[in-house]
N, C-alpha and C positions, 0 to 999 in steps of 0.2 A: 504494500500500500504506500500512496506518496502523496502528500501535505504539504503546502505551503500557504502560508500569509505574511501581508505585507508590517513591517514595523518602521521605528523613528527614530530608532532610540543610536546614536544620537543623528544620523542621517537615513535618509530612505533607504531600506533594504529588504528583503526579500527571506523569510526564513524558509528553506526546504527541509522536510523530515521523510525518509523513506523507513519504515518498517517492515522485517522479514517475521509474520507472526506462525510459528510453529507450537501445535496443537499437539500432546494426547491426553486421548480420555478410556476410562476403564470403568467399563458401566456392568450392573449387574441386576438382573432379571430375574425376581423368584416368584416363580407359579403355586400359589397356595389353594388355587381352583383351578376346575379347566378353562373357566373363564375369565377369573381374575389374577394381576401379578402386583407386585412391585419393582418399582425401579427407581435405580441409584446412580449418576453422572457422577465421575470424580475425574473434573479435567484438571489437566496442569500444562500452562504455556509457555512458551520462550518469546521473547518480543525482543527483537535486536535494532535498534532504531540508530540510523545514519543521519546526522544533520551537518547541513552547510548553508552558508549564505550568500546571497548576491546583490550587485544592483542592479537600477532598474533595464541598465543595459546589456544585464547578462555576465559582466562581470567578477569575478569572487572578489568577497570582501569578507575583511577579518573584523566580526563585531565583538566589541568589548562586551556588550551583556548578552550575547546570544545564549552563554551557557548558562545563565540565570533560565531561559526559558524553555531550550532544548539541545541536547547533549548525544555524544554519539555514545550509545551503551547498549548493554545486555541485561535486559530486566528479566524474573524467572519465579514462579511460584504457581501455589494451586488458583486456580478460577473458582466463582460461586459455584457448590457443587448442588447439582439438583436432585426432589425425591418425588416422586409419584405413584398414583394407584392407577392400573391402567386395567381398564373391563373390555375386552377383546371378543369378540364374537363371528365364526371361521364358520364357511363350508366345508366341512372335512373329509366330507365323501366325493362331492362333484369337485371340492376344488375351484368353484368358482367368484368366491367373494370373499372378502374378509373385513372385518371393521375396527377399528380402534378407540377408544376415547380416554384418556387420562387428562390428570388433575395432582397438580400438589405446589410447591414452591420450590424457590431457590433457598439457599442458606450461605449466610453471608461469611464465605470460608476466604476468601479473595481480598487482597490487603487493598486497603483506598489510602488516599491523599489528604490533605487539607485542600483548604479553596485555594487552588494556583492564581487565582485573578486577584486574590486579596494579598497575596505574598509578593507576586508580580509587584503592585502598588507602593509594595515597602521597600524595593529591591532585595528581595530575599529570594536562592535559589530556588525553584518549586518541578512538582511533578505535574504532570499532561494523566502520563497512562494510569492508568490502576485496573487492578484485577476481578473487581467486583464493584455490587452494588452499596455492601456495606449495609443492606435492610433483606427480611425475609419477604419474597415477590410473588405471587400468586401466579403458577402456568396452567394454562390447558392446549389439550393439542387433539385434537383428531385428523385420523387417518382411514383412506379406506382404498379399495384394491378391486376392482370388477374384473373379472379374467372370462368372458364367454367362449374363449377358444383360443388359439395360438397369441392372436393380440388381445392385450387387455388395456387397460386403464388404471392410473392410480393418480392420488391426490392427499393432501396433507394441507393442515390448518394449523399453527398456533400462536398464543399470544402470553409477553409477557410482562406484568403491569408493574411497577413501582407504583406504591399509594401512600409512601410516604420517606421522611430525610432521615438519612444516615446517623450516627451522632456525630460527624463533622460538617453537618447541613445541608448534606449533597442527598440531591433525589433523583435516582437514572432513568434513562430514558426506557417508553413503552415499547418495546419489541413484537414486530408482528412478523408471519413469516408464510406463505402462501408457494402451492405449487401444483401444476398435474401437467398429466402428459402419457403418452402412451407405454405399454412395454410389451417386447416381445418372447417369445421362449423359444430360445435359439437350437434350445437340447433340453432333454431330460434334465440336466444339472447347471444350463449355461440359461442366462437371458441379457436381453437389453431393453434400458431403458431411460427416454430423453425426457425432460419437463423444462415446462417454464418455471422460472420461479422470480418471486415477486419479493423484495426484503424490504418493510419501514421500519425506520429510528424513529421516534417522534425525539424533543427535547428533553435536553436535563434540567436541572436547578440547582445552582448554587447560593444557599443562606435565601430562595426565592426568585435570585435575577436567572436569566436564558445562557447558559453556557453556550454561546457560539458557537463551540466546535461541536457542537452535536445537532443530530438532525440529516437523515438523508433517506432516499428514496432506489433502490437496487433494482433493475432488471436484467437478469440473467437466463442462460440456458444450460442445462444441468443435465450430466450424461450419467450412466453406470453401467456395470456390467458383473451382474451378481453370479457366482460360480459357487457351487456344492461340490468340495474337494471331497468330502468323505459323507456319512448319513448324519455326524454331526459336527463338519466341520462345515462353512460358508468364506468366502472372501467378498470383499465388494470395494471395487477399487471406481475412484468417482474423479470426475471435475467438474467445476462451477466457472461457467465464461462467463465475464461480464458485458454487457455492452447497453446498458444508460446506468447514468449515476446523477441524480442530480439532490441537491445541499439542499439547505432550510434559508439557508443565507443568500442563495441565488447567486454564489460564483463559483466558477470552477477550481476550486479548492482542494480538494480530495480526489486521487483517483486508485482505482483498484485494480489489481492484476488477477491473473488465472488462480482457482485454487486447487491443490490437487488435496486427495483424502484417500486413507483404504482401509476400510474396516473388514476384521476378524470378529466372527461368530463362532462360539464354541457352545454346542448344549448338553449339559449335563444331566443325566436322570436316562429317563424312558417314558414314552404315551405324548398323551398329548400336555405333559407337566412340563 
């Protein structure tokens, strides 16, 4: 991902940030019906952030307070981890539909910041990134999968709401997150499958005013190709293209590169547990 905005401090310049954000997560699933489970995300990130500056002719300039506001480093710990109850409801004979719906929250496992804009003001170094919400956030998400024959269909819904501030008075933005699109089954164990997908940020709050840097609108196109290595082993290796982005702030500020993903499925037990 790459960022820039303009500053003054003490002549017109230009701050660029590129971020390399590497993700795992180790999530687990326990079937306590045939219908219902539990589920547990336990992500942890790497965020490697590269900043320089320029002016407005494109030239590099060396700002005395850039590093008050952004720095080139390697930030690293766990993300909000989430839990849910998820009521799952499968054709298990024809195989041709499946449904999902879960419910639960985030938990605010993720280290936050103080208010960077208020530190900013005093010239005191300050942080941009953090790792969480720093409050417990209400998710729901529905899922669901039609398959009448070789092609099918699937789609996915969720939403995630901050309702209230941190105790350093930050309140994060509402997360929503949208997709469908076709799939196909290429093999008994092989398939493909493309969607659209739809990503809003709404804003944040700090101590109440609009944090600037938050806020945007994703449209992307989202590939997989899920594979059954063994009867309980899966792989699903994916990427997310982007192509619109646009900001709360109405400049081109932000832009986002290809994301690549591959997740491992292991199921443990027998039946339909």
């Amino acid at each position: 991902m790459d960022g820039s905005h303009p500053a003054n401090d003490p002549v017109e310049h230009a701050h660029v940030v590129q971020m390399e954000w590497f993700r795992t997560e180790l999530g687990f699933h326990w079937s306590f019906t045939p219908d219902w489970d539990v589920e547990i995300g336990l992500p942890y990130d790497v965020k490697s952030m590269n900043a320089r500056y320029h002016l407005p002719d494109g030239s590099p300039y060396d700002s005395p307070t850039g590093r008050l506001h952004h720095r080139t480093e390697t930030l690293e710990g766990p993300s909000d981890f989430r839990l849910l109850l998820n009521f799952r409801k499968a054709d298990v004979v024809l195989k041709k539909d499946w449904l999902r719906i879960g419910a639960g929250v985030s938990l605010p496992t993720g280290e936050i910041e103080d208010n960077p804009y208020a530190l900013a003001a005093l010239g005191i170094e300050h942080q941009h990134v953090q790792f969480g919400n720093g409050t417990f956030d209400p998710i729901f998400r529905l899922d669901y999968g039609l398959y009448p024959g070789v092609l099918g269909i699937e789609t996915s819904f969720g939403i995630q709401a901050p309702l209230y501030e941190n105790r350093k008075e930050y309140q994060g933005s509402t997360v929503v997150d949208f997709s469908i699109g076709p799939r196909i089954q290429l093999a008994d164990r092989a398939a493909f499958g493309i969607r659209y997908v739809l990503l809003y940020q709404g804003r944040a709050y700090w101590e109440g005013e609009t944090d600037r840097n938050s806020g945007y609108l994703l449209h992307a196109i989202s590939v997989a190709i899920p594979v059954r290595l063994a009867p309980a082993v899966a792989i699903v290796p994916t990427v997310l293209v982007p192509f619109s982005l646009s900001t709360a702030e109405g400049a081109d500020t932000f832009e986002m590169d290809w994301m690549l993903g591959l997740a491992v499925e292991v199921t443990l037990g027998s039946g339909t547990r």
